[in-house]
C-alpha positions in Angstrom: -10.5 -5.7 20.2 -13.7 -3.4 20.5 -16.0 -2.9 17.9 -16.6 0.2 15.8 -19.7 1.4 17.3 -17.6 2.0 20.6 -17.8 5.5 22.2 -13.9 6.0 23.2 -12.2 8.8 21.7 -9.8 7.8 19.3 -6.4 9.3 20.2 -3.9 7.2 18.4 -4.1 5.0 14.9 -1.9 2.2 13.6 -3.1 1.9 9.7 -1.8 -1.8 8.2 -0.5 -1.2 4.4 0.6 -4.1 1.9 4.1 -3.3 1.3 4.4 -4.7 -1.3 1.1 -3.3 -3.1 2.7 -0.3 -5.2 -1.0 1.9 -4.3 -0.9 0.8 -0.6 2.3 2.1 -0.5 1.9 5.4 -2.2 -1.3 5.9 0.2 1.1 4.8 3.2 3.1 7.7 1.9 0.5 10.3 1.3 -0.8 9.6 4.7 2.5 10.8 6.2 3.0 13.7 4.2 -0.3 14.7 5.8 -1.1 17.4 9.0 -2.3 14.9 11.7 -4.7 15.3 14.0 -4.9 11.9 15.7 -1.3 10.6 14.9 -1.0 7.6 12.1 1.2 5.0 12.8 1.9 3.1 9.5 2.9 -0.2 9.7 3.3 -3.2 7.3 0.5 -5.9 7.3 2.6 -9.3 8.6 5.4 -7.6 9.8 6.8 -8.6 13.1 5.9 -5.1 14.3 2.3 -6.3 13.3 1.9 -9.4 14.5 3.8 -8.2 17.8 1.3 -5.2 18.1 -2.1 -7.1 16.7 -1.4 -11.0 17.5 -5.3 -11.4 17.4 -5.8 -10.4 13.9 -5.4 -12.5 11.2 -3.0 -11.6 8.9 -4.8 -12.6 5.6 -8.0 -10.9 6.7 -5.5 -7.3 6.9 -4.0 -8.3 3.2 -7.2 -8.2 2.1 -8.8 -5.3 3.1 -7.4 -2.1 4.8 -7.6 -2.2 8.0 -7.3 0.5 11.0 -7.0 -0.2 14.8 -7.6 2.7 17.5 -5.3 3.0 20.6 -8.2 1.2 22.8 -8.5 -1.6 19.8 -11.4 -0.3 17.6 -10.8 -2.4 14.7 -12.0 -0.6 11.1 -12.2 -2.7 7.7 -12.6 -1.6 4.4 -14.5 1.8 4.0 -14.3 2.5 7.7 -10.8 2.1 8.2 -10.5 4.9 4.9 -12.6 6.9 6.6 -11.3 7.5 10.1 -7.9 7.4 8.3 -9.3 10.9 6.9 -11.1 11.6 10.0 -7.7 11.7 11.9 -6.0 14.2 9.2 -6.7 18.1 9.2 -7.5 18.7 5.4 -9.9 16.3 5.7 -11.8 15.4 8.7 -15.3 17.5 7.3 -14.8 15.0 4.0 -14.6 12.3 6.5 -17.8 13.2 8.3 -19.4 13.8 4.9 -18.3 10.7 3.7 -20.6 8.8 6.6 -23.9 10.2 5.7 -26.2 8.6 3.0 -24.8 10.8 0.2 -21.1 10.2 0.9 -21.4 6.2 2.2 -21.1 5.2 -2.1 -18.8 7.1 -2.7 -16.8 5.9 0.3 -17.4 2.1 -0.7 -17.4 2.8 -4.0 -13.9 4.0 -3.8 -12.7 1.1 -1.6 -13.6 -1.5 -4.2 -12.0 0.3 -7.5 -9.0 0.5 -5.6 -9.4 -3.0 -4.2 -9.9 -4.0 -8.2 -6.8 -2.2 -9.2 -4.6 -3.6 -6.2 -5.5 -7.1 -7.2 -4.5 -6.1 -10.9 -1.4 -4.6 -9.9 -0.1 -6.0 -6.8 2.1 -9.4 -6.1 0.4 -11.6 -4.8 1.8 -12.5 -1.2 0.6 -13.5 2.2 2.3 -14.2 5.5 5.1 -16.7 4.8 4.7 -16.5 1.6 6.4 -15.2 -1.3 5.3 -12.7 -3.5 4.4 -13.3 -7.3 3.2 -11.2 -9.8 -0.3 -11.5 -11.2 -0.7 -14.1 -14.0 0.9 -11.9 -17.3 2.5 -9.3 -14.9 0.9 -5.9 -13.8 -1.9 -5.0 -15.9 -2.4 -1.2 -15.9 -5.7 0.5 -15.4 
């Protein structure tokens, strides 16, 4: 894998989603309702299709934070991988570019971690091999 910072165009992006995280999957489908201009492939984090595609990266590390991989293998966590996810879609690549200069890098992070707070309220909690439970007292709702 390449790091962010590389200079390849990015032509192609496969965007791991938790299944089984009711948000990740609305966003999954929101992301494929969208006009494309790099194409999104959308696959499940742990799936066969992921581990087939990406056998270098660690399954937990994807659960935990969303992660996007470029057809060359740039690898983006977190706020990144949100962004280039917008980057690559037609509505929205000028909020993508605003979103990386020093007025719209909080907001990006900023909206990372409240969803990351309400997918660990709301979602099962799974893993690779594991089975999935629901948070301790069910889903709690924002």
């Amino acid at each position: 894998m390449t790091s962010v910072t590389a200079s390849w165009p990015v032509r192609r992006l496969t965007v791991l989603y938790d299944a089984q995280c009711p948000l990740c999957t609305h966003l999954r489908h929101w992301l494929g309702r969208q006009r494309q201009l790099v194409p999104l492939d959308l696959v499940p984090v742990g799936s066969a299709e992921a581990r087939r595609r990406f056998p270098e990266l660690d399954p937990a590390s994807t659960y935990a934070e969303i992660t996007a991989v470029g057809d060359l293998g740039q690898v983006y966590l977190g706020a990144s991988a949100w962004i280039v996810c917008l980057w690559a879609l037609a509505e929205y690549r000028s909020k993508a570019h605003w979103l990386t200069t020093p007025a719209g890098a909080p907001f990006a992070r900023g909206t990372v971690l409240a969803a990351a707070r309400y997918r660990s309220a709301t979602a099962p909690r799974c893993g690779p091999g594991q089975a999935c439970t629901v948070p301790p007292g069910g889903p709690r709702r924002p």
